[in-house]
MARTOR-95323 format. One record per atom (N, C-alpha, C, O): x, y, z. Coordinates in steps of 0.1 Angstrom, whole numbers, plus 5000, padded with zeros to 4 digits. Layout:
N
XYZ;...
This chain:
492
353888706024;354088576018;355188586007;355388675999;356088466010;356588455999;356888345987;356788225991;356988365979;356988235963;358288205966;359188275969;358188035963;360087945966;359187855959;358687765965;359087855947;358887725931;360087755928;360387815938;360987765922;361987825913;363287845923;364287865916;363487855933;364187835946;364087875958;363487975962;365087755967;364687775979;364687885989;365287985985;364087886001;364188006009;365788056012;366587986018;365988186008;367688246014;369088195997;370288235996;368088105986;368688095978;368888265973;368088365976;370188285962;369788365950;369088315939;369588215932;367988375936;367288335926;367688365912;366988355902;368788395912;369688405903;370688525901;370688625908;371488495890;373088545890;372888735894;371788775892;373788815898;374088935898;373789025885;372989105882;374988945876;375189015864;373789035857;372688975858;374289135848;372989125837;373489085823;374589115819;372489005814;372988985806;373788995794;372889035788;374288995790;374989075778;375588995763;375388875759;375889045759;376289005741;376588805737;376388735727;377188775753;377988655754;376288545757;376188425754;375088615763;373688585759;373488515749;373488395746;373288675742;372888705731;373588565721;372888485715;374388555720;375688475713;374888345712;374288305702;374788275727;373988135734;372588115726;372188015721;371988235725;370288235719;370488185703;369788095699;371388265695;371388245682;372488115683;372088075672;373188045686;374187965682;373287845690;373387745684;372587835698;371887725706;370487695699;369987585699;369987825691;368587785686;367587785702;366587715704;368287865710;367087885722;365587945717;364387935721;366288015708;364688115709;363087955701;361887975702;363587855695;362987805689;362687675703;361987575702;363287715711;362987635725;361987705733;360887675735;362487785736;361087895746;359987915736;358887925741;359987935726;358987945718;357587815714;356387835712;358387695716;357487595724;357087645733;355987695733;358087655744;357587665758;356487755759;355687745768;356287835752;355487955755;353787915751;352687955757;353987805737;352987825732;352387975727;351187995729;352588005725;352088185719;351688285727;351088385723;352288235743;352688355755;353288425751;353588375740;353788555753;355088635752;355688635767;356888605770;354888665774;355588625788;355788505794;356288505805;355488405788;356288245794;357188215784;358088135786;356988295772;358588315763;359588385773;360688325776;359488505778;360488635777;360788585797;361788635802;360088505802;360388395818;361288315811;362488325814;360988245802;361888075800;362988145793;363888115800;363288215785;364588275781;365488335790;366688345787;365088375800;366088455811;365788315819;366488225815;365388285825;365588155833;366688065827;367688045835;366788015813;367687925810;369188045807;370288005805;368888155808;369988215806;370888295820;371988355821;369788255829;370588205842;370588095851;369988075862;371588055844;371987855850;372387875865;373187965869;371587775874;372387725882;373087715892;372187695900;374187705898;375287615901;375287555915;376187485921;374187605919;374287515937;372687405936;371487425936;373987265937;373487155935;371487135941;370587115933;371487155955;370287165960;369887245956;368787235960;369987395949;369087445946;368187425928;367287465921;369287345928;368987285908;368087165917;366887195917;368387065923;366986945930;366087015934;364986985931;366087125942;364987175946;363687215929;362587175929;364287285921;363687365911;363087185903;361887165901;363987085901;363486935897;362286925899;361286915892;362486935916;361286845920;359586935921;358486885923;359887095916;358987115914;358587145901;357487195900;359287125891;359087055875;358486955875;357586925867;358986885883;358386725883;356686745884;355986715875;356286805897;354886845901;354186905886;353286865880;354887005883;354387075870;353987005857;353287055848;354786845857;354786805844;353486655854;352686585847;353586665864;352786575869;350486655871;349386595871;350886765871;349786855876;349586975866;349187075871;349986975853;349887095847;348487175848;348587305848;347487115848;346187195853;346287285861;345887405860;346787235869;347187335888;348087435885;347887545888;349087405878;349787535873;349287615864;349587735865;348587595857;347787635846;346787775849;346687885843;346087675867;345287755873;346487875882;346488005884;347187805885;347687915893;348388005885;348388125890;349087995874;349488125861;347888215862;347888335863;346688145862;346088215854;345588295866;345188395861;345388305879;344588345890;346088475893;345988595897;347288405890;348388525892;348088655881;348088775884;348088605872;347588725855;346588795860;346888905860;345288785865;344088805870;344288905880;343889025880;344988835889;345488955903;346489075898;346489185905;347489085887;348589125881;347789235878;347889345882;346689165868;345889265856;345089385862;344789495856;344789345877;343789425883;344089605890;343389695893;345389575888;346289705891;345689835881;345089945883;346189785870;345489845855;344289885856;343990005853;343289795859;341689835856;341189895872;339989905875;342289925879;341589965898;342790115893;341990205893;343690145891;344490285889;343890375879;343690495879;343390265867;343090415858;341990515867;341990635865;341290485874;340090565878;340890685887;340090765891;342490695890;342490745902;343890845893;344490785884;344090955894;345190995891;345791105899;346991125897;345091195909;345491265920;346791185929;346491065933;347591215931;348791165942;348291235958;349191245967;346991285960;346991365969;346591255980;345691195975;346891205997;346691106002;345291056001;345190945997;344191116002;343091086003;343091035989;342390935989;343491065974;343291005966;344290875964;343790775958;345290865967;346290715972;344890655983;344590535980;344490705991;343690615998;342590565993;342190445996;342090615988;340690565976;341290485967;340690385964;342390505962;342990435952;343390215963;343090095961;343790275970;344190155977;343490085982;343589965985;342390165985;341190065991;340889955979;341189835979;340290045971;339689965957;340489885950;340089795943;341489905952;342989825949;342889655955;342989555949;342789675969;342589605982;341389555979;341489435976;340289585979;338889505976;338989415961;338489305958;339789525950;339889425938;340889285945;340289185942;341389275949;342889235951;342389105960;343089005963;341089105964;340789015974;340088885966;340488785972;339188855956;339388765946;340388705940;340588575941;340988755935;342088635934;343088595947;343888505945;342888655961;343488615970;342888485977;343488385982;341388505978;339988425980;340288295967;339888185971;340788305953;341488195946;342088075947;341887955946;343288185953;344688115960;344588015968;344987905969;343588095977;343288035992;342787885986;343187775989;341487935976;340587815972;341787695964;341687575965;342687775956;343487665950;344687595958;345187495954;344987665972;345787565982;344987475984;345187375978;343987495992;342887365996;342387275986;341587195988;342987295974;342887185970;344287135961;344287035954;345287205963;346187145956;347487045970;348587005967;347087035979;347786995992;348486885991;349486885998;348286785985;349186675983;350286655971;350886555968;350486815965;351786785954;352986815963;353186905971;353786695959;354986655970;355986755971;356386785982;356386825961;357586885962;357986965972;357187045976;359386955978;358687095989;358487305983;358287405990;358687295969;358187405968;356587425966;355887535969;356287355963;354687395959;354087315977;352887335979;354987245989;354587235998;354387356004;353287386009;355487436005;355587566013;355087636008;354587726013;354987615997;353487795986;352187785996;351687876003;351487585995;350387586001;350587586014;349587656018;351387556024;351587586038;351287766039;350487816047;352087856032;352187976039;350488056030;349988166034;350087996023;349088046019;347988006027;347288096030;347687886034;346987856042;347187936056;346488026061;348087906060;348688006072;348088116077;347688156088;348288166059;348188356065;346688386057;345988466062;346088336045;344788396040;343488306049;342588246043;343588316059;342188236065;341488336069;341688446073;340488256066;338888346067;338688446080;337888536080;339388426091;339588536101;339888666093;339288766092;341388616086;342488726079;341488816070;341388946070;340588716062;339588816052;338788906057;338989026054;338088896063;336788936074;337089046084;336189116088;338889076089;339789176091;339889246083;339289356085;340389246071;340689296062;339489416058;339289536061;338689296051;337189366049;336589496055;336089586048;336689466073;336389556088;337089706081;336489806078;338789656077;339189776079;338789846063;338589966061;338889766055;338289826044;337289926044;337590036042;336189906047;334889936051;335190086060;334490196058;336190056071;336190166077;337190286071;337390396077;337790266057;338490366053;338290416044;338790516039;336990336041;336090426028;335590536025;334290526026;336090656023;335290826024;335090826039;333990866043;336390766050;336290826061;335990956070;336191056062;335590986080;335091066089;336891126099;336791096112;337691166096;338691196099;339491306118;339591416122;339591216121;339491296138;340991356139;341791266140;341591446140;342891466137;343191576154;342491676156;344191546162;344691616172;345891666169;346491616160;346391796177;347591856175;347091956187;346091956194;348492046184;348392116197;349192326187;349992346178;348692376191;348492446185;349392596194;349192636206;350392636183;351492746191;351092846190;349992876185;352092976197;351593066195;350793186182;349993266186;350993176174;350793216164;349593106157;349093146146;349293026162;347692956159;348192856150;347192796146;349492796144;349892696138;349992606147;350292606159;349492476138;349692356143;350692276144;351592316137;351192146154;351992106155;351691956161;350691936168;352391876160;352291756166;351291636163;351191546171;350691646151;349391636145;349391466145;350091386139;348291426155;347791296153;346591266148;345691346146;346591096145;345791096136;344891006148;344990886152;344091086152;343190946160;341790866163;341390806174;341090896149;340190846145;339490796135;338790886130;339290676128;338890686113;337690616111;337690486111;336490676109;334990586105;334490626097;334790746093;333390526091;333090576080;332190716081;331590746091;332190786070;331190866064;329790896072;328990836066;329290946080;327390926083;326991016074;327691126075;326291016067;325791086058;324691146058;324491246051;323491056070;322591146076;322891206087;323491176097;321991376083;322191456096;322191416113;322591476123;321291296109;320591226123;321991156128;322291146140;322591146122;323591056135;324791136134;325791076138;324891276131;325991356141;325691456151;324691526152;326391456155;326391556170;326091636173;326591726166;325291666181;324991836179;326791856182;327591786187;326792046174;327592086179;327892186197;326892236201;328692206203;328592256217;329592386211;329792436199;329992416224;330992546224;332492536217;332992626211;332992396220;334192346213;334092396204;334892476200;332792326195;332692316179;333092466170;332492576174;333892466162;334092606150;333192506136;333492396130;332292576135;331492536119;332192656110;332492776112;332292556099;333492646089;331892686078;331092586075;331592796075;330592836066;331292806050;332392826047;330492756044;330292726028;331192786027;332292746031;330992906022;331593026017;332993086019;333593156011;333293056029;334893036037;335392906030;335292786031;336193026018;336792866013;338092836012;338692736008;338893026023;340392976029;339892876037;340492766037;338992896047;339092786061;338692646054;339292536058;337692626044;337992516038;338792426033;338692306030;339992536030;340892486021;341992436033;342992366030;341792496047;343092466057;342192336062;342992256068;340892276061;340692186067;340792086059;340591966064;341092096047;341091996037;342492006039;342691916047;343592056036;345192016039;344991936056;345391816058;344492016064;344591906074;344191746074;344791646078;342991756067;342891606063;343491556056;343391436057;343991586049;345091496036;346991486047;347891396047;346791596053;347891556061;348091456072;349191396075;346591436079;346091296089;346191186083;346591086088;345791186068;345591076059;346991006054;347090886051;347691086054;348991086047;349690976052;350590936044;349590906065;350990816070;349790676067;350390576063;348290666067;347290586068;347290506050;347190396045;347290636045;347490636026;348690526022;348690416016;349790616029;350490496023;351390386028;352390336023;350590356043;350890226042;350090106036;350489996033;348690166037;347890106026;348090106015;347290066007;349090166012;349490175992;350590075995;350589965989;351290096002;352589956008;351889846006;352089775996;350989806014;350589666015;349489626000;349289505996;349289695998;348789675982;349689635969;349389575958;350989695976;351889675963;352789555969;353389495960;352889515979;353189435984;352689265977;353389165975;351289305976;350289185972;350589175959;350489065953;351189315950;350589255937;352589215934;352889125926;353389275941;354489215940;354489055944;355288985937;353888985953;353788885954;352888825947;353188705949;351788835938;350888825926;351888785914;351888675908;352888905912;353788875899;354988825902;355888815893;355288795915;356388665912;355588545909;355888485899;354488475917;353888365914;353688375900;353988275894;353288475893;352688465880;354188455874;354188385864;354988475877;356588495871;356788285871;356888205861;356788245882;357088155884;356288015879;356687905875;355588045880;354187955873;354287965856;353987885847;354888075855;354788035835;356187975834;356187885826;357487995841;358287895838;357887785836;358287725826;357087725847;356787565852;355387555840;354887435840;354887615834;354187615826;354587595814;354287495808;355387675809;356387635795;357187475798;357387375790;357587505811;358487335814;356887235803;356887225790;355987205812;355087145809;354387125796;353687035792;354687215792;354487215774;354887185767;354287145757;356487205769;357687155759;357787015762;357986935753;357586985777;357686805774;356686755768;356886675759;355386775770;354586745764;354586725748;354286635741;355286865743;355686835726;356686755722;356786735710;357586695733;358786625728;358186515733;358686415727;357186455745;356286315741;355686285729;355886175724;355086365725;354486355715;355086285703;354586185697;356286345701;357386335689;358086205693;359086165688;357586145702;357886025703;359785995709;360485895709;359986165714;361786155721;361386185737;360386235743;362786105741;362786075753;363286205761;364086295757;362486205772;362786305783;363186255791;363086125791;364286335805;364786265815;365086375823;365286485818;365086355837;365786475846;367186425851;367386345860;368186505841;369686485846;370186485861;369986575869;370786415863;371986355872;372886505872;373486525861;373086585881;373986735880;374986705890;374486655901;376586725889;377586695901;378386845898;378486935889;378886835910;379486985913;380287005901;380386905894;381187125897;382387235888;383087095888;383487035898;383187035874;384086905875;384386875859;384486955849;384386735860;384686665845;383686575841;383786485833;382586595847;381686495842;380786475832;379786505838;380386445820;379386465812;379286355804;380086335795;378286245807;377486145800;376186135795;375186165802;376186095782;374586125779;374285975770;375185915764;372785955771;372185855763;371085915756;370386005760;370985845741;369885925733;369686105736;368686165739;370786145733;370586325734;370386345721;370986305712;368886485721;368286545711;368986685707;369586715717;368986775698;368986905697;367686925699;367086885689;366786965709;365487005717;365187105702;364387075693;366087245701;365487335693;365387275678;364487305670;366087205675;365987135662;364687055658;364087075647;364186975669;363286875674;361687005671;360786975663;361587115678;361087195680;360487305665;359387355662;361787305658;361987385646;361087315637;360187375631;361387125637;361087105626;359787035628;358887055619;359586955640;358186925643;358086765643;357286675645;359686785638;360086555639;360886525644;361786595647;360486375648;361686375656;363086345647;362986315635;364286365654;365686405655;366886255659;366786155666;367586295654;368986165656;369186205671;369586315675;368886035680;369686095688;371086045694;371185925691;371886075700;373586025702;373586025714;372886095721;374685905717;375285895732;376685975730;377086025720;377385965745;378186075746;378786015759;378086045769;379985945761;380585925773;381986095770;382286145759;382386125781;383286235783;383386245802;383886345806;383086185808;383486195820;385286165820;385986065816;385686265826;387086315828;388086355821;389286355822;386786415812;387486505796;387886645798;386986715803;388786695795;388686855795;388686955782;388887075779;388386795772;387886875759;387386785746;388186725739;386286785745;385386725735;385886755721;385686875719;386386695711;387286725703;385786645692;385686525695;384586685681;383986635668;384786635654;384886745648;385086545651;385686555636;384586475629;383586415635;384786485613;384286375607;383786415595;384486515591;382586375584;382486405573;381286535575;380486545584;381386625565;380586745565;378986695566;378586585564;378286785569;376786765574;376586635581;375586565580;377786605587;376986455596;376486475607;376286385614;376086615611;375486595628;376186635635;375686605646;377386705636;378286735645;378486885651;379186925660;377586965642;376687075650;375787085660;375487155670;375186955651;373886935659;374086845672;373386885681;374786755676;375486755688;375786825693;375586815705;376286915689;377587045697;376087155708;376087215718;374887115698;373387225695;372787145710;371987185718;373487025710;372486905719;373386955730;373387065735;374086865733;375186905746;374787055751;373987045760;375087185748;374587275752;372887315758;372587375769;372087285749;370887315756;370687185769;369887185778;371687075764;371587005774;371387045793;370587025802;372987125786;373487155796;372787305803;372387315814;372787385794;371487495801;370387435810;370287465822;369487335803;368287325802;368387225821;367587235830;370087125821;370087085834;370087175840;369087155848;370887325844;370887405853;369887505855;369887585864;368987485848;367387545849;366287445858;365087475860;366787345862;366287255870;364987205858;363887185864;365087185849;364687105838;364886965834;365986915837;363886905829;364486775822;364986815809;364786925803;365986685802;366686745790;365886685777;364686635778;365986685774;365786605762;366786505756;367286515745;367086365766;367486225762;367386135771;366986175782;367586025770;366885895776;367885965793;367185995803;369385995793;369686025807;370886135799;371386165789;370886185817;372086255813;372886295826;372186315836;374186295828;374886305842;376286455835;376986455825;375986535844;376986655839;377186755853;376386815859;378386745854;378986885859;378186995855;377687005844;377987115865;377787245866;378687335856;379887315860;378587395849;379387515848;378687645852;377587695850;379787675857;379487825862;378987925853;378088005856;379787915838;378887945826;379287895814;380187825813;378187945803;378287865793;378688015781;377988125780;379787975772;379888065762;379987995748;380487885747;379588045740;379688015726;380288085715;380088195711;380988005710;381988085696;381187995683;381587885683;380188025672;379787945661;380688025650;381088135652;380787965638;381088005628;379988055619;379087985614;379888185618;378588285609;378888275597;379988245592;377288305591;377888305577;377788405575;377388495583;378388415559;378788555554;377888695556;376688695553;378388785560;377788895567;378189035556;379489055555;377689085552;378089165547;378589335547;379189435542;377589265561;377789445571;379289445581;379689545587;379889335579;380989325585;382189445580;382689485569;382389485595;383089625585;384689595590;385289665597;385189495586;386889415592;386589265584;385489225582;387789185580;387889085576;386888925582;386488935594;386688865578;385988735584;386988705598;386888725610;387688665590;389088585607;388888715617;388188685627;389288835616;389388985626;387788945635;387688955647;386688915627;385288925632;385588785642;385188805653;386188675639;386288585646;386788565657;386288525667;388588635655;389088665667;388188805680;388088785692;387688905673;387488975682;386188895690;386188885703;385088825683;384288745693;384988625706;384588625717;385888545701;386888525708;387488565716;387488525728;387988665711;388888765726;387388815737;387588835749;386488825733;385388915742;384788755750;383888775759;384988665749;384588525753;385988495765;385788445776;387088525762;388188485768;388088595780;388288565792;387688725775;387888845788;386688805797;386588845809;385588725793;384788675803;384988535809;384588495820;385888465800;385688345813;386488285822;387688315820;386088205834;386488145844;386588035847;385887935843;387488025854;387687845857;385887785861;385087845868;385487635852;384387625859;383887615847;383387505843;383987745838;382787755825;382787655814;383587555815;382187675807;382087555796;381987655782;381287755779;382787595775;383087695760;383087595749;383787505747;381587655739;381487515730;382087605717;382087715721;382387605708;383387605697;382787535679;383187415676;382087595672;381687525663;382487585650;382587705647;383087475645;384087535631;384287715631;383687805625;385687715643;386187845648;387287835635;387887735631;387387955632;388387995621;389087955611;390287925609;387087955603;386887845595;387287955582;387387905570;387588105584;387888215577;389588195568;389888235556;390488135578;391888135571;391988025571;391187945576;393588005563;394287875557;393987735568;393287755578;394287665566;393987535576;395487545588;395487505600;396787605579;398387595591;397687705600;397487685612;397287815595;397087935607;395887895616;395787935628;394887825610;393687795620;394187745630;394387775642;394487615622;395587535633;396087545644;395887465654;396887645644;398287695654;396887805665;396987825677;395987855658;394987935668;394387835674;394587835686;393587745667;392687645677;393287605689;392987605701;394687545682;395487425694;396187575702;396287545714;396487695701;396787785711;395487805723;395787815735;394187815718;393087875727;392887735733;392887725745;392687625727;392287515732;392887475745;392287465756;394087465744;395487465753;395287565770;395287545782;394987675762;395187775770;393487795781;393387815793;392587765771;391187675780;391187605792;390787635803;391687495788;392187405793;392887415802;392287395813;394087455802;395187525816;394287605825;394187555837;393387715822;392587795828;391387695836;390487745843;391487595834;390687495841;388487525838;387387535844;389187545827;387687535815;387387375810;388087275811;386187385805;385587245792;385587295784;385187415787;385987295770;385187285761;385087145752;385487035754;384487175742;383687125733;383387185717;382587255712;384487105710;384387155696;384687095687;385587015687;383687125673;383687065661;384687135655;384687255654;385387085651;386687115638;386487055627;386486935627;386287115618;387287055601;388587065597;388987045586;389587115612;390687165610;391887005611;392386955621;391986955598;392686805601;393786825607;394286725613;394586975606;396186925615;395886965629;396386905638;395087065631;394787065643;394286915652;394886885663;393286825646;393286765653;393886635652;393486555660;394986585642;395386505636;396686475649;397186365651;397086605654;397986615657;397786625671;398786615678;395986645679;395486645692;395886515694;396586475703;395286445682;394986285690;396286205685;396286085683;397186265683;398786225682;399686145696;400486055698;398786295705;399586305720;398786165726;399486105734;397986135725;397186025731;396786075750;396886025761;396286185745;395886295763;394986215768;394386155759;394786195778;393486135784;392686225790;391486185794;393086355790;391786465789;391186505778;390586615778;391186405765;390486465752;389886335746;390286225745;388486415742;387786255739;387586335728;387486455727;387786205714;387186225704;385986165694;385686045691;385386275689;383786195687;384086205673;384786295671;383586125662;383686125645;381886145644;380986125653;381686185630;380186215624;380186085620;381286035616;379186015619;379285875613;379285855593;378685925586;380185755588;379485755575;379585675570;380685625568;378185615563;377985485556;378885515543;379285615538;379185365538;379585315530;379785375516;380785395510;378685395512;377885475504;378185635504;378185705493;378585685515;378485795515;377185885524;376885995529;376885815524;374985805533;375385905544;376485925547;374485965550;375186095565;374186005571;373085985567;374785955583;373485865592;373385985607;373085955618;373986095602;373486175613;373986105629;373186145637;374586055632;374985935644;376286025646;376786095637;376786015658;377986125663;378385965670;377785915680;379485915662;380385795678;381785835679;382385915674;382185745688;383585735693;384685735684;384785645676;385385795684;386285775672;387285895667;386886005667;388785855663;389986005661;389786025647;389385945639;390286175646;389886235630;390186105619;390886005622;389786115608;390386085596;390686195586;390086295585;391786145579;392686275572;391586305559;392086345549;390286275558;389386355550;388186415559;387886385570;387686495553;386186525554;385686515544;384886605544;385586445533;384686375526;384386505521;383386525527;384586615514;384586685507;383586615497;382386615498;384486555487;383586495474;382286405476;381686345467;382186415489;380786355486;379486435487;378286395486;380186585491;378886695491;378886755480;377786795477;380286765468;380486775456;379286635447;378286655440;379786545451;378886445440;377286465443;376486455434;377086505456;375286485460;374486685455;373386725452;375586735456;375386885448;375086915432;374186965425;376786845429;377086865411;376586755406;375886765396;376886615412;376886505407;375786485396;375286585394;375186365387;374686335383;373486285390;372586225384;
């Protein structure tokens, strides 16, 4: 049997690579870990699932609808998943409490081991069975095909075989043929009998003239009939150790798959709560598309336990999201939204806003501005470019590169001339990005050209000075309101 919640049959269930630094980068600059950490509820393993799942997005359209529609089921039936995480953990766990008893690698001890393996193994299979027959009408076709192939193959014929052979391999009665050369070694050795045990004298054979009785005390010839049996045993051992491990490998993908869709169902549940809107985004192939209504920072939302500002966002046929505006207005926290947006679509997740319509990227990298570090053993700007250059040696046409107050370390002319160089050069390379600047000639001078591949978003600001947290439409102004974080700091 095989698990297809999380994608379809013949898909890859995700990317080649493994993950690396440019990860690592995504988790701290996105506030993921304060996203799966909902999800998990105080799992460590529907944490340490939802973190590698959103950290491999994506990019084939039906296989992101496929993973939807069985989110959908999950956030429709969380019970049922609930049950099925927990009957998977149950079968997982049973490995543990059926191996410690056995520690010999010798076949007859693999076969003791596997029996009891196989008899534990058959309750939670007897579960499954019990939880298809009754979960039969959730639509999606992955949780259709879990219950189709589980019905299929665990029917009560299948158990009751099983059982037969169980039963007959328990402290078997061992019949072993070969043919025997000149020198009295064996050869050709088949295995071709296995029953159980009789234990009373009454039901074996008399012996005839055939028969060699090995005396007690002969404990070389005991010891050649005991290698003979462990050697008949040996091809029986482990294919019954095969199909054991077989089960519990099919045990821990369901349990793998079921805590994603389990964390899915939790996190919406805490972002109902909070009174913000959920939605399952609209995804179109490697392109220019990205519109949003009411979009949250999820981990923000998460962090603090309230709800959050949320912003719209037109950029369909942008090839670069340009945020200016006055300091602490939100324009992180946008930059924070759009990205887990965008993960959270290619995890076949809902996002966190009223809708959302976005191109795939093939990947997602992040450059944030750190604070002061003291372990830094090279200048601020040097720390900036070298994350930079290690972001550029990875990406590809396709990717998406979000940018939060980048080389915020030197003068505003040299920032400048670097942003509008990488930006440019993004861009050409047939990238998105997406970035907050404080850099006014940089962008003073973007929205000069009047590009129609650059949209620019302003932080909003009342009258007053007020931060309404609101990200709209709008090209730089030659302040950032500096003095108004001076007056609300120093001021009176």
């Amino acid at each position: 049997m095989k698990v297809h919640l999380l994608t379809p049959a013949g898909a890859d269930p995700a990317p080649a690579r493994d993950l690396d630094q440019g990860d690592a980068d995504l988790v701290r600059d996105l506030g993921l870990d304060d996203v799966v950490t909902a999800m998990a509820g105080g799992d460590a393993l529907i944490r340490d699932v939802a973190l590698d799942v959103l950290l491999r997005p994506l990019t084939d359209l039906d296989a992101i609808r496929w993973r939807q529609d069985v989110v959908r089921d999950a956030l429709d039936a969380p019970a049922a998943v609930a049950e099925l995480y927990r009957l998977a953990t149950d079968a997982v766990g049973t490995e543990s409490r059926v191996r410690g008893w056995w520690i010999s690698n010798e076949p007859s001890s693999v076969l003791g081991r596997s029996v009891a393996l196989m008899r534990a193994l058959l309750g939670p299979l007897r579960d499954l069975r019990s939880w298809a027959d009754g979960h039969g009408t959730l639509p999606s076709a992955g949780m259709r095909d879990l219950v189709a192939e589980v019905t299929a193959n665990l029917t009560e014929e299948w158990f009751r075989e099983v059982e037969a052979h169980l039963r007959r391999l328990s402290n078997p009665d061992v019949v072993l043929t070969l043919r025997l050369g000149p020198t009295g070694t064996g050869s050709g050795h088949v295995l071709a009998s296995m029953e159980p045990a009789r234990r009373s004298w009454l039901g074996r054979s008399r012996p005839d003239e055939s028969t060699i009785l090995v005396p007690e005390s002969d404990t070389a010839a005991s010891q050649a009939l005991t290698e003979l049996r462990e050697r008949g045993l040996r091809l029986v051992a482990n294919a019954l150790a095969q199909s054991a491990e077989q089960v519990l490998a099919f045990f821990g993908q369901l349990r793998r798959e079921a805590a994603f869709l389990l964390g899915c169902a939790t996190l919406e549940q805490r972002l109902r709560d909070l009174g913000l809107a959920v939605s399952f985004p609209e995804a179109h192939p490697v392109g220019r598309e990205l519109a949003a209504t009411a979009v949250v920072d999820v981990g923000l939302a998460m962090r603090t336990g309230r709800p959050v500002v949320a912003n719209d966002l037109v950029a369909d046929g942008a090839a670069a999201v340009v945020v200016t505006g006055a300091n602490q207005g939100g324009k992180s926290t946008l930059l924070r939204a759009v990205g887990l947006a965008q993960l959270m679509a290619q995890a076949g997740m809902f996002v966190g806003a009223a809708s959302l319509r976005t191109a795939v990227a093939t990947r997602l990298h992040s450059h944030f501005r750190r604070e002061e570090d003291d372990a830094l053993e090279s200048g601020k700007l040097r720390e900036e470019l070298l994350r930079m250059s290690a972001i550029v040696d990875r990406v590809s046409a396709g990717d998406l590169v979000l940018s939060n107050e980048s080389f915020a370390s030197t003068n505003e002319r040299e920032a400048s001339r670097i942003a509008r160089q990488l930006l440019d050069g993004l861009v050409e390379g047939g990238l998105r990005v997406a970035m907050v600047t404080h850099l006014t000639e940089f962008s003073r001078d973007l929205a000069a050209e009047g590009r129609p591949d650059v949209v620019f978003l302003r932080a909003e600001r009342a009258a007053d000075g007020a931060r309404t947290f609101r990200v709209v439409p709008g090209g730089p102004l030659p302040t950032g309101f500096g003095a108004d974080l001076w007056e609300r700091v120093l001021g009176g």
